[in-house]
MOPAC internal coordinates of N, CA, C and O (Angstrom, degrees):
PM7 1SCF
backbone

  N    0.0000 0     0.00 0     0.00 0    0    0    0
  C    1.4397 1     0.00 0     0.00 0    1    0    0
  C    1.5331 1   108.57 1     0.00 0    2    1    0
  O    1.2310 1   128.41 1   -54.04 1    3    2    1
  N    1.2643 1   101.40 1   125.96 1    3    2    1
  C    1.9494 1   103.07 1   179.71 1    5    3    2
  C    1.7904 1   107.42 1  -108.78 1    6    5    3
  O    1.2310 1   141.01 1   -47.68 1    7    6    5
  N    1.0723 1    76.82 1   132.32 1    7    6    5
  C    1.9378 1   103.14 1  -164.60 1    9    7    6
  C    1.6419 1   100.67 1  -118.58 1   10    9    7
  O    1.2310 1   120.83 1   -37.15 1   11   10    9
  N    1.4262 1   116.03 1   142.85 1   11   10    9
  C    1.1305 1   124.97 1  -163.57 1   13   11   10
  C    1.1500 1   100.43 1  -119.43 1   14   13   11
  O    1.2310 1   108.53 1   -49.12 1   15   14   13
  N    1.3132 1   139.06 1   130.88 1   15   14   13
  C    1.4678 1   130.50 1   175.94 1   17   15   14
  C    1.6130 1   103.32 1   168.48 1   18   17   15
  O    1.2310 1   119.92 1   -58.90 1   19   18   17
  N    1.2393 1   117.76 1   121.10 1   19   18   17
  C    1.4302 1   144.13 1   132.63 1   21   19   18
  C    2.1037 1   112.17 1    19.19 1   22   21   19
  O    1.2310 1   139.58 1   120.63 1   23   22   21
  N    1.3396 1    79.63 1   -59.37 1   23   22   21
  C    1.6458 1    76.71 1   170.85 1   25   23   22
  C    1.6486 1   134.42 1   -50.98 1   26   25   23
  O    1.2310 1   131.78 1   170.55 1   27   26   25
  N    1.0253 1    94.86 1    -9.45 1   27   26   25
  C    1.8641 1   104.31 1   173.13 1   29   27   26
  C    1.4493 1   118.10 1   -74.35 1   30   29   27
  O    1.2310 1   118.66 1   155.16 1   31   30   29
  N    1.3907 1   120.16 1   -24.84 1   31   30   29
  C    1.2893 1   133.47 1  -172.84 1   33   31   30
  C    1.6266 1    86.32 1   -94.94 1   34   33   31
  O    1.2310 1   109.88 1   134.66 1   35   34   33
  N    1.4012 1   136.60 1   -45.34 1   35   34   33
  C    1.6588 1   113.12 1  -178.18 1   37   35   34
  C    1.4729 1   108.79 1   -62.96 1   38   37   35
  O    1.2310 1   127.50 1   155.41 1   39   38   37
  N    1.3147 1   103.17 1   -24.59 1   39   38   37
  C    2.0780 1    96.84 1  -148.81 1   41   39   38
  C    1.6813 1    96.90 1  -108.28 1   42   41   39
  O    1.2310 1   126.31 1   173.71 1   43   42   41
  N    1.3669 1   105.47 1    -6.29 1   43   42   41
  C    1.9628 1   114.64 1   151.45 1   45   43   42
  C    1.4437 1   115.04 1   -96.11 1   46   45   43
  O    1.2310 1   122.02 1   152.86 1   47   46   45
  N    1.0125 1   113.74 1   -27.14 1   47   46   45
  C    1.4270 1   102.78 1   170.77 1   49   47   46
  C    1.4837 1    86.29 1    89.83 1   50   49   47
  O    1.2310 1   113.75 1  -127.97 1   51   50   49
  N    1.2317 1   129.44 1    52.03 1   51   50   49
  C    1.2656 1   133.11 1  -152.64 1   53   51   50
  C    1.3580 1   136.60 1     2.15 1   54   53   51
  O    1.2310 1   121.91 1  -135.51 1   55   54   53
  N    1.4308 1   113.96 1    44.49 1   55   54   53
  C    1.3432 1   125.61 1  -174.43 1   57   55   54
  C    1.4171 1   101.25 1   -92.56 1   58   57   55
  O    1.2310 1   107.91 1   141.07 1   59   58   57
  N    1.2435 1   140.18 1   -38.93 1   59   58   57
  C    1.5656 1   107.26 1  -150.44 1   61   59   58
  C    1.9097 1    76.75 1  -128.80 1   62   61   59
  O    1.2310 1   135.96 1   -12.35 1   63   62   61
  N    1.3964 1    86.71 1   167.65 1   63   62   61
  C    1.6935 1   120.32 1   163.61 1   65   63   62
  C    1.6642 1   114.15 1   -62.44 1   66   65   63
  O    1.2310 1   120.15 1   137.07 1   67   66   65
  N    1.2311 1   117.32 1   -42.93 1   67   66   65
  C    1.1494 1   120.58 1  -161.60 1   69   67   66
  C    1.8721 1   115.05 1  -154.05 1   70   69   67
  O    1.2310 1   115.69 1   -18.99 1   71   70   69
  N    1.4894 1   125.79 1   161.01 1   71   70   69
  C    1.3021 1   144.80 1   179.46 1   73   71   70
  C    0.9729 1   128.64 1  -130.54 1   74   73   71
  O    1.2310 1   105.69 1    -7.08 1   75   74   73
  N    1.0114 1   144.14 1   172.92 1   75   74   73
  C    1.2654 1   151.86 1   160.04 1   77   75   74
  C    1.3522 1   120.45 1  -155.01 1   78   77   75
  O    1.2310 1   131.29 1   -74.71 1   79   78   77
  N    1.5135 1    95.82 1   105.29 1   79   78   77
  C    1.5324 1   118.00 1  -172.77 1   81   79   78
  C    1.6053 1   111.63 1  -120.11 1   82   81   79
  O    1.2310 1   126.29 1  -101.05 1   83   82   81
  N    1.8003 1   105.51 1    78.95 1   83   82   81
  C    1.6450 1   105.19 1  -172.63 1   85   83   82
  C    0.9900 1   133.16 1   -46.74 1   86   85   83
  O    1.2310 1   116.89 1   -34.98 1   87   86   85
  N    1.3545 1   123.53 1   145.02 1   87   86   85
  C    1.6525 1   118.33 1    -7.80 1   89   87   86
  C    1.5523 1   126.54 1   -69.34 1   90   89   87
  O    1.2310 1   124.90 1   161.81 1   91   90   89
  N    1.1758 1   108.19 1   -18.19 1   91   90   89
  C    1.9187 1   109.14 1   177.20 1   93   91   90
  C    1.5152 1   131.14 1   -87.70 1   94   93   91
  O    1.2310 1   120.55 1   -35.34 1   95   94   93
  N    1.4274 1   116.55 1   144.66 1   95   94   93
  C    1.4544 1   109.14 1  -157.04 1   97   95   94
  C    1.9998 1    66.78 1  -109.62 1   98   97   95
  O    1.2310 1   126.92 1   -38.46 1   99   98   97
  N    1.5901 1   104.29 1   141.54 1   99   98   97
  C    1.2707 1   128.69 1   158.27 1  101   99   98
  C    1.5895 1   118.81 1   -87.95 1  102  101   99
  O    1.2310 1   108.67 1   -59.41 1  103  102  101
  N    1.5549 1   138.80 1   120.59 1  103  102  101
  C    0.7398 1   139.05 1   172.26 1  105  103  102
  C    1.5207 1   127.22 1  -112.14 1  106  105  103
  O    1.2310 1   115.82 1   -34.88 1  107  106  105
  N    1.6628 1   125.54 1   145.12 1  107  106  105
  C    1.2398 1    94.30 1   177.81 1  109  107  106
  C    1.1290 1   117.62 1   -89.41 1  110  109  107
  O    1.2310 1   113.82 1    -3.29 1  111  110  109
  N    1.6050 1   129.30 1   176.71 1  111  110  109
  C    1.7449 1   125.42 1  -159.10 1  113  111  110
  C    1.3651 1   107.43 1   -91.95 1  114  113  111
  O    1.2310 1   118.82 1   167.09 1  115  114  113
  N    1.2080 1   119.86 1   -12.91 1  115  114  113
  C    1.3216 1   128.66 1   162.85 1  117  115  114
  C    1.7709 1   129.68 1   -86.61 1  118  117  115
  O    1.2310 1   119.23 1  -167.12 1  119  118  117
  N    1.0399 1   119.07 1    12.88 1  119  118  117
  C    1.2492 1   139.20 1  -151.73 1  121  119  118
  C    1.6573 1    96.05 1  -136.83 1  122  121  119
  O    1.2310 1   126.27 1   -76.77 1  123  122  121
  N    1.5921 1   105.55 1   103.23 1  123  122  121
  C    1.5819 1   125.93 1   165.56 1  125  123  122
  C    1.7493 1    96.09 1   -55.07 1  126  125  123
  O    1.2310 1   127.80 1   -40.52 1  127  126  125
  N    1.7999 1   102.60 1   139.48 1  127  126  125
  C    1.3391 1   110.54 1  -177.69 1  129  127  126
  C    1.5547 1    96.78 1   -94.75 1  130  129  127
  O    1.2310 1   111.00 1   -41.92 1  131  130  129
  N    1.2640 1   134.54 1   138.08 1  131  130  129
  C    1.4352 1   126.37 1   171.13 1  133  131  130
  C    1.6036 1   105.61 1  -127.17 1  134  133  131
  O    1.2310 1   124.05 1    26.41 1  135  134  133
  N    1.1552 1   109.84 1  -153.59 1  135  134  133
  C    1.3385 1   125.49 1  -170.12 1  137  135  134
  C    1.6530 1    95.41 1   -93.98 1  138  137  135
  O    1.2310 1   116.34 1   116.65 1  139  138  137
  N    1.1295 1   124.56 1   -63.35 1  139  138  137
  C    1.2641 1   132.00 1  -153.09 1  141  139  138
  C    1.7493 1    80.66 1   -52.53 1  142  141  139
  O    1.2310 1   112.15 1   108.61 1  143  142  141
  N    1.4461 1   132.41 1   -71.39 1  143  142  141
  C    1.4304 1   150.15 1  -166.98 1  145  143  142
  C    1.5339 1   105.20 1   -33.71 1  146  145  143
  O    1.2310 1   125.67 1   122.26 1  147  146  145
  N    1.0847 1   106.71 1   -57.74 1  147  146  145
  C    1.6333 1   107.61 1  -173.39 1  149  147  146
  C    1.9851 1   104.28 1   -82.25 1  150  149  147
  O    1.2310 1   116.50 1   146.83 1  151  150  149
  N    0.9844 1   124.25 1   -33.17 1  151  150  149
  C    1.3349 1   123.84 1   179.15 1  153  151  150
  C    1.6833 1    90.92 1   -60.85 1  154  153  151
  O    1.2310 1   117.15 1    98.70 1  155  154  153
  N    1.2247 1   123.02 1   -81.30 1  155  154  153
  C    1.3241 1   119.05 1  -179.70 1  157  155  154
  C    1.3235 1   133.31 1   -52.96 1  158  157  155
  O    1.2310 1   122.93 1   174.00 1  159  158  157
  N    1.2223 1   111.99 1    -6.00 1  159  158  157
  C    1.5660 1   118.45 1   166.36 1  161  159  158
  C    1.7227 1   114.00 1   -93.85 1  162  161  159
  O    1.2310 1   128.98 1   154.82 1  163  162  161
  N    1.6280 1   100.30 1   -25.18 1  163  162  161
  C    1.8866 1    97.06 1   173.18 1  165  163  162
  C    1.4715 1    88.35 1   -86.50 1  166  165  163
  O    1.2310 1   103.92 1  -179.86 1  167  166  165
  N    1.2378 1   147.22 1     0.14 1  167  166  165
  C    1.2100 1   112.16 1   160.68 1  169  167  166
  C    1.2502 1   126.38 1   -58.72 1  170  169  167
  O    1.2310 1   129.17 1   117.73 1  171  170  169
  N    1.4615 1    99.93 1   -62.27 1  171  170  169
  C    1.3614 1   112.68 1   166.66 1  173  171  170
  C    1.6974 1   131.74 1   -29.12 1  174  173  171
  O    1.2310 1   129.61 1   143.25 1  175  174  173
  N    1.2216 1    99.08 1   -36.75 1  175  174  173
  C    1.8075 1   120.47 1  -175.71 1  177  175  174
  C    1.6827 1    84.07 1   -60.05 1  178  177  175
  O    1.2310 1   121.72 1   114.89 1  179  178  177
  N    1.4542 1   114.31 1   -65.11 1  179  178  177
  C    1.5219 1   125.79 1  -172.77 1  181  179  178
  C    1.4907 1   116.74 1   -27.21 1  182  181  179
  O    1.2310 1   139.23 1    97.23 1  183  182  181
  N    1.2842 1    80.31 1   -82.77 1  183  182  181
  C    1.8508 1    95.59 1   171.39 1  185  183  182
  C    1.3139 1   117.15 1   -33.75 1  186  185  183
  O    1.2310 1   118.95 1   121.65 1  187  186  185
  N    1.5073 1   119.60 1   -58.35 1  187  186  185
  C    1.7166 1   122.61 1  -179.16 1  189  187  186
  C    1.2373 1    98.68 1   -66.75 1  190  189  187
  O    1.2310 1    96.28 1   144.19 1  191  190  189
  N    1.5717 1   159.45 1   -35.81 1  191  190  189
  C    1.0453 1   145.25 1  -158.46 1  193  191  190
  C    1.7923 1    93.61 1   -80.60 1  194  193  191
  O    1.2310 1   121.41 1   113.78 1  195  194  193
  N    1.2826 1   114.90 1   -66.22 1  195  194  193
  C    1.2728 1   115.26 1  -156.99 1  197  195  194
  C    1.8802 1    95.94 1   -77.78 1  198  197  195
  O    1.2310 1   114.87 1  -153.22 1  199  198  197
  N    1.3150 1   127.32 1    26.78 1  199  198  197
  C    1.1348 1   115.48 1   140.38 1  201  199  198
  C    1.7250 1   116.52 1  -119.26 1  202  201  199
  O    1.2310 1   126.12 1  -170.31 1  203  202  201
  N    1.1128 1   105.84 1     9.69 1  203  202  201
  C    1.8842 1   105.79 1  -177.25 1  205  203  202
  C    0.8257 1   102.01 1   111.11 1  206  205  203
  O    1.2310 1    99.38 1   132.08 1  207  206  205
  N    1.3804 1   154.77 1   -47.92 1  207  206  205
  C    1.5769 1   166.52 1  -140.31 1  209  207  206
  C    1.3792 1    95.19 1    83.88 1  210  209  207
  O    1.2310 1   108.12 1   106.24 1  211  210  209
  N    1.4562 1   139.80 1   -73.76 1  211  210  209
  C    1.4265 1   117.98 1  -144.22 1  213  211  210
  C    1.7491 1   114.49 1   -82.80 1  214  213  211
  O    1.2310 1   126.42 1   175.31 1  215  214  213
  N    1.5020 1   105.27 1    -4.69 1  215  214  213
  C    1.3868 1    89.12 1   173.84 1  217  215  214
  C    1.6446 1   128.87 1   -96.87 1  218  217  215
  O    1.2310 1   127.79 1   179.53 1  219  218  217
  N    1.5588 1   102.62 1    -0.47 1  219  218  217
  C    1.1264 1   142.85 1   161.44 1  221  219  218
  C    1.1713 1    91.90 1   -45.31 1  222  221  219
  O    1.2310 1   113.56 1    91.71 1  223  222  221
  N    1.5854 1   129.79 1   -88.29 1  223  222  221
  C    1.1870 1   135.14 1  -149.94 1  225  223  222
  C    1.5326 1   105.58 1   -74.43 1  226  225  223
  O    1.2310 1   113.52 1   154.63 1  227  226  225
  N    1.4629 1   129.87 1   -25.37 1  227  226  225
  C    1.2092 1   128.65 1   148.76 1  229  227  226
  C    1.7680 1   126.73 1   -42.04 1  230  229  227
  O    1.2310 1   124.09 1   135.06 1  231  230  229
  N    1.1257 1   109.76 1   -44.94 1  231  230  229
  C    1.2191 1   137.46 1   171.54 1  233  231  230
  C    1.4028 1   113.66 1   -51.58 1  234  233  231
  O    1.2310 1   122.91 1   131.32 1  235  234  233
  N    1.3607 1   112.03 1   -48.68 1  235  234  233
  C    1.5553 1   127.16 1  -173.79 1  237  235  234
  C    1.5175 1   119.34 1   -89.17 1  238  237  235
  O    1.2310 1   128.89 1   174.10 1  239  238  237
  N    1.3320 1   100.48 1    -5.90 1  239  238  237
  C    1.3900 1    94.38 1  -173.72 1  241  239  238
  C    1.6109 1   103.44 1  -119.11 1  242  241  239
  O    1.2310 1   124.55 1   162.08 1  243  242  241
  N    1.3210 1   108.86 1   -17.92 1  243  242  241
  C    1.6134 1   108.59 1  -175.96 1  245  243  242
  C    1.4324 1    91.08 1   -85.71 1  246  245  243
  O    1.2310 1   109.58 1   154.59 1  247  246  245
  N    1.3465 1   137.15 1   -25.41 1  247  246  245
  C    1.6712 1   131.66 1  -175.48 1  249  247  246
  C    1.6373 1   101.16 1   -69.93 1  250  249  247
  O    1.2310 1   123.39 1   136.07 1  251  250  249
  N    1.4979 1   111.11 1   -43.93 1  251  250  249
  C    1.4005 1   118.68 1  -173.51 1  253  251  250
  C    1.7038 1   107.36 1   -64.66 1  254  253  251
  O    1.2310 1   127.01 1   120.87 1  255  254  253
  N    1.0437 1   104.12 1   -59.13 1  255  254  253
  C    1.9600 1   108.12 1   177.48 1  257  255  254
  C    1.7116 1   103.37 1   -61.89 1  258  257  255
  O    1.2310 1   115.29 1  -168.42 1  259  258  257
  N    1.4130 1   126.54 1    11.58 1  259  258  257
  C    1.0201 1   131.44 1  -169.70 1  261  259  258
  C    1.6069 1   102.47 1  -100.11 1  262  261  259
  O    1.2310 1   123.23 1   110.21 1  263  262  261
  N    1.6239 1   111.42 1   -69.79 1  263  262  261
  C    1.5655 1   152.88 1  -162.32 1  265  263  262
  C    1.7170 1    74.40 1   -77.00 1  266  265  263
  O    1.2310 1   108.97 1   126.98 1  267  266  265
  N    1.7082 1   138.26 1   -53.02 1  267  266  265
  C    1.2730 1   100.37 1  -173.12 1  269  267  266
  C    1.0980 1   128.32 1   -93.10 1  270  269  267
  O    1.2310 1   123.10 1  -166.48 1  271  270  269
  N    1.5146 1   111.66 1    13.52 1  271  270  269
  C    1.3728 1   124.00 1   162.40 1  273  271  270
  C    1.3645 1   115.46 1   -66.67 1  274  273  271
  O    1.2310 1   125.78 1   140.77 1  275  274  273
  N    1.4723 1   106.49 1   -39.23 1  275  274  273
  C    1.3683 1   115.52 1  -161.94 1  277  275  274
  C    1.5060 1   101.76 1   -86.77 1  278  277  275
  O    1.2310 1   121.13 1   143.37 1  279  278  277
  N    1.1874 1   115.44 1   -36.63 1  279  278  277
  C    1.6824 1   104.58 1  -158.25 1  281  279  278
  C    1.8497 1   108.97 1  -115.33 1  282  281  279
  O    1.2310 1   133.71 1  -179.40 1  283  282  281
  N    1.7056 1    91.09 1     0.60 1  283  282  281
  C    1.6749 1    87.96 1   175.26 1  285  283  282
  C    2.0432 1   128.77 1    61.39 1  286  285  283
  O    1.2310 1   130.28 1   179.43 1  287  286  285
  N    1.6139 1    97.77 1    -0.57 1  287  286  285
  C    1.4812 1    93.72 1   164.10 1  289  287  286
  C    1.8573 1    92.27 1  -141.05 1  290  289  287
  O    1.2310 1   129.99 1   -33.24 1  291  290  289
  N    1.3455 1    98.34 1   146.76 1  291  290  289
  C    0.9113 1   103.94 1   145.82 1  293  291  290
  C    1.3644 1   143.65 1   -57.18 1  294  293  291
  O    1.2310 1   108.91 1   144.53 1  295  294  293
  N    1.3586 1   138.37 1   -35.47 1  295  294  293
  C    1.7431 1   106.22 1  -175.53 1  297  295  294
  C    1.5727 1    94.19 1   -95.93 1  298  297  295
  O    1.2310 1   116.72 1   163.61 1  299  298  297
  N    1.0698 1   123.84 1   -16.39 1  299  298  297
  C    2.0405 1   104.30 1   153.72 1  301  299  298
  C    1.7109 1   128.20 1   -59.49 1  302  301  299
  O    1.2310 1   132.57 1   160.28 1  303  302  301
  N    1.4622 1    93.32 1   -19.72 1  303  302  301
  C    1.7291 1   108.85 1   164.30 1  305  303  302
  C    1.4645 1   106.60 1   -70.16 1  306  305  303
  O    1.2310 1   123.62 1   129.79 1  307  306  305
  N    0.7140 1   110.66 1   -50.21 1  307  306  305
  C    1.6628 1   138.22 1   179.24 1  309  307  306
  C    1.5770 1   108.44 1   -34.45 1  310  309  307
  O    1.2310 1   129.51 1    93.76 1  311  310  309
  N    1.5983 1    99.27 1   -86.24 1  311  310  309
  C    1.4544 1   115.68 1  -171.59 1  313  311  310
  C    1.4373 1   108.59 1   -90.94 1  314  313  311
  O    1.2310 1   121.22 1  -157.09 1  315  314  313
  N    1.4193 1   115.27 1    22.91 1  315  314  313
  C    1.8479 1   105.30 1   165.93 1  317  315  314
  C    1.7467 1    76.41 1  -118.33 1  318  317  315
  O    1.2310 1   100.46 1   -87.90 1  319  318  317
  N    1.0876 1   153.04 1    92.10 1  319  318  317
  C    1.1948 1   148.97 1   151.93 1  321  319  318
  C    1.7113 1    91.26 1  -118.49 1  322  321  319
  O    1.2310 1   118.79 1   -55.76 1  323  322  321
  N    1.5132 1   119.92 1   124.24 1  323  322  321
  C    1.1402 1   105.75 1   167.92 1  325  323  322
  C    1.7250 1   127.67 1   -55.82 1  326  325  323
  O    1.2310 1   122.27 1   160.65 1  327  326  325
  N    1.2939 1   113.26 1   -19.35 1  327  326  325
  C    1.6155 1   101.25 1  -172.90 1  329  327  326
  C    1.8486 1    97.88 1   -99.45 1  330  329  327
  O    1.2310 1   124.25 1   177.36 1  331  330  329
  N    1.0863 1   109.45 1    -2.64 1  331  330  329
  C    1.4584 1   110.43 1   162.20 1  333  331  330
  C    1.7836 1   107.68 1   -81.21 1  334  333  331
  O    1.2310 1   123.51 1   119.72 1  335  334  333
  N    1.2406 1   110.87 1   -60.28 1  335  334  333
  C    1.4312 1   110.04 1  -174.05 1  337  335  334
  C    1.7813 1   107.50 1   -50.17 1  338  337  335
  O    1.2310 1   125.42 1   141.42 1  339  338  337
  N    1.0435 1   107.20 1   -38.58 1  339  338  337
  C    1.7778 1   120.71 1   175.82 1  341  339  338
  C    1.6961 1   111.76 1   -65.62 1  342  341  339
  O    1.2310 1   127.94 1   165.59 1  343  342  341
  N    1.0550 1   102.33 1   -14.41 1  343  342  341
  C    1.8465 1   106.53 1   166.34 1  345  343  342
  C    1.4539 1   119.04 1  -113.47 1  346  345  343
  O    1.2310 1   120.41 1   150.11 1  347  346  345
  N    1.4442 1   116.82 1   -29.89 1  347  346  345
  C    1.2387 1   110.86 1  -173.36 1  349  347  346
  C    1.6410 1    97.52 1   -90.52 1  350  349  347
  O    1.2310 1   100.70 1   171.38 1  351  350  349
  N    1.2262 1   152.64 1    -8.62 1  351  350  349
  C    1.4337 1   146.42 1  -163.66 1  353  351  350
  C    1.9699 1    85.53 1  -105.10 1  354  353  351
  O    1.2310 1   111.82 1   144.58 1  355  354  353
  N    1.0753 1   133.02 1   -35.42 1  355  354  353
  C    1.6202 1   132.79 1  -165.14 1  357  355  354
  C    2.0557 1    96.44 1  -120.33 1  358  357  355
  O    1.2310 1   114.61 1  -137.89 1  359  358  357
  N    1.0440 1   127.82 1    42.11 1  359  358  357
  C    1.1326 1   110.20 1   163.05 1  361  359  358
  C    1.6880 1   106.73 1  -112.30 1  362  361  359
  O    1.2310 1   111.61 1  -147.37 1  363  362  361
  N    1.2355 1   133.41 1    32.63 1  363  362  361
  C    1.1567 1   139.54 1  -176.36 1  365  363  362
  C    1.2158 1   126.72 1  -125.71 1  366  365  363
  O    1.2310 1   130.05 1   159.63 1  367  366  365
  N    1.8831 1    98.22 1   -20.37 1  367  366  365
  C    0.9238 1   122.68 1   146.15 1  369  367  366
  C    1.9109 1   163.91 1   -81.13 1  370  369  367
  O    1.2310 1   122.76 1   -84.17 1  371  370  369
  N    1.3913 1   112.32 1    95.83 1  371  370  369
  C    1.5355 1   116.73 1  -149.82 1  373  371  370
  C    1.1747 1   120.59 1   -33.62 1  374  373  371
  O    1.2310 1   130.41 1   130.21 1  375  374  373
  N    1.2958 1    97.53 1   -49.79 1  375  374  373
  C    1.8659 1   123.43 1  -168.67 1  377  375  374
  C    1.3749 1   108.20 1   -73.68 1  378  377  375
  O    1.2310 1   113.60 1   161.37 1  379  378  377
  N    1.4640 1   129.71 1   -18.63 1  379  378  377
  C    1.0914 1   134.99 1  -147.30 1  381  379  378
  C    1.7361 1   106.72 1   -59.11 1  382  381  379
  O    1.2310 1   113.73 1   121.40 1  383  382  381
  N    1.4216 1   129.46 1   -58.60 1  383  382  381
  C    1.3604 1   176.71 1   138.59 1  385  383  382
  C    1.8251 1    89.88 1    -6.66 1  386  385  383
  O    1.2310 1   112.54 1   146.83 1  387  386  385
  N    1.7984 1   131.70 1   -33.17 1  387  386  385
  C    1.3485 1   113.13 1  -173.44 1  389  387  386
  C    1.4328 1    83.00 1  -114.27 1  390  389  387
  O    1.2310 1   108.83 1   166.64 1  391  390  389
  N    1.3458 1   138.52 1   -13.36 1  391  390  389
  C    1.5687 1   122.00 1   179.41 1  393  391  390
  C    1.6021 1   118.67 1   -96.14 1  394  393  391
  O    1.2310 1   129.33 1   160.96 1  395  394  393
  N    1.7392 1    99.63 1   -19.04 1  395  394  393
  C    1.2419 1    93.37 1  -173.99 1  397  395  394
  C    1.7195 1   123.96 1   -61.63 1  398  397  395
  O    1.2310 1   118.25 1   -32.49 1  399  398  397
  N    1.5073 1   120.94 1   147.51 1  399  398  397
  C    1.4171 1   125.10 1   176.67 1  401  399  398
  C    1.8297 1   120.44 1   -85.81 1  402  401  399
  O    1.2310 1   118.28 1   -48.53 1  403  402  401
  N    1.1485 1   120.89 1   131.47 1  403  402  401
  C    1.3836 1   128.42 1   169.04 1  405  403  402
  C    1.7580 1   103.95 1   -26.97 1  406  405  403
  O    1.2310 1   128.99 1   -41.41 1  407  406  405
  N    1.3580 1   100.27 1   138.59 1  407  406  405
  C    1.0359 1   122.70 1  -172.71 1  409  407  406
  C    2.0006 1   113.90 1    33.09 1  410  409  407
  O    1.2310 1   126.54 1  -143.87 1  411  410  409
  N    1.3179 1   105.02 1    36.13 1  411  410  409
  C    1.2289 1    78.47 1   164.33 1  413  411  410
  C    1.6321 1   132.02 1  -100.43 1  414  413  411
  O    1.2310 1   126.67 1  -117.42 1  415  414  413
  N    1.1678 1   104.78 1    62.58 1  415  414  413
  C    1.7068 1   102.62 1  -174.32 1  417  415  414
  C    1.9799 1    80.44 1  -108.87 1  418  417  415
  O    1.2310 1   111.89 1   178.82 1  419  418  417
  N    1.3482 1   132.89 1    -1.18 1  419  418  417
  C    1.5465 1   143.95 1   165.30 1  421  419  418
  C    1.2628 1   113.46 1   -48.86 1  422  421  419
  O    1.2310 1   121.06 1   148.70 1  423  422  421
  N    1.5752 1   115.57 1   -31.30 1  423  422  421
  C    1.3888 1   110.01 1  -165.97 1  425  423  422
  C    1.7400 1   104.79 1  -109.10 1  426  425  423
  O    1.2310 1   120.50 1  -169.68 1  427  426  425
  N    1.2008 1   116.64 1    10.32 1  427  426  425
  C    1.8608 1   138.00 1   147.21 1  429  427  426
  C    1.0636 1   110.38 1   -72.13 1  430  429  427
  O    1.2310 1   104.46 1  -168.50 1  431  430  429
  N    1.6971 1   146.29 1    11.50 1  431  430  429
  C    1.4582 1   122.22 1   177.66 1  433  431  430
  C    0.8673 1   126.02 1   -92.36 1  434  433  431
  O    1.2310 1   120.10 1   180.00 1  435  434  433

């Protein structure tokens, strides 16, 4: 379910367009919804389901305090996150979402 609301810019720190906080993808209200957006945001849905949701977000944040250990900026922390790199390289893609395999955002680390 895609929900429009303001809160994406507090709980990004106003970095990104969009979230995904399962089951709902947060969008901001200024931010055209496209294809690329929602393909890459049900990825995300993916990933958190087939890890439980909360270890997912465990997952995402110890990789991130990881990548900004390592690389000293944030949006390279950002976009080397494997379940980020696993949405942003296949969100262009339609089909992606009925071929993709369990857990493969694994082979992004």
């Amino acid at each position: 379910m895609f929900i429009r609301t303001r809160l994406v810019r507090l709980i990004t720190f106003g970095f990104a367009a969009a979230i995904t906080l399962f089951p709902f993808v947060l969008i901001r209200p200024e931010v055209s919804v496209n294809r690329r957006i929602v393909i890459h945001e049900r990825i995300h849905l993916k990933q958190q389901a087939e890890l439980l949701i909360i270890p997912f977000y465990i997952l995402y944040l110890l990789e991130y305090l990881y990548r900004l250990f390592r690389y000293r900026n944030h949006y390279t922390a950002y976009r080397q996150i494997s379940f980020e790199r696993e949405a942003y390289e296949n969100e262009a893609d339609t089909s992606y979402l009925s071929k993709r395999r369990w857990w493969n955002w694994r082979k992004y680390l």
